[in-house]
C-alpha positions, 0 to 999 in steps of 0.5 A: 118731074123727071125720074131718069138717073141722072136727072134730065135737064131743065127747061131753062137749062141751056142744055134742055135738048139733051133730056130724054125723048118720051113721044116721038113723031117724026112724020111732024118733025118733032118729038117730046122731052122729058122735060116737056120741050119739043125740038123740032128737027128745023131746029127750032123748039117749043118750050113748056110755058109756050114760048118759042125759040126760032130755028135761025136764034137757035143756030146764032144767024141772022135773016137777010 
């Protein structure tokens, strides 16, 4: 659980990328929320029930 003030969001929150970073690595191009998403900096992101979330879904495009 999340014990910032105020409180980061939920995983299933449409704003989940704004909780707070808890690990960083950057030489993977990824980090760790507090909320136990990992976003990664092609803008896809890994959410906690192992589900992904595609860099092109996450910016709206579609593949050619």
């Amino acid at each position: 659980m999340c014990t910032h003030v105020p409180s980061c969001p939920a995983a299933a929150d449409g704003n989940r990328g704004e909780a707070r970073p808890v690990a960083s690595h950057p030489d993977q191009g990824c980090n760790l929320l507090c909320n136990s998403v990992i976003p990664c900096e092609d803008g896809g992101e890994l959410l906690p029930d192992g589900a992904g979330i595609a860099p092109l879904a996450k910016a709206g495009m579609t593949a050619p």
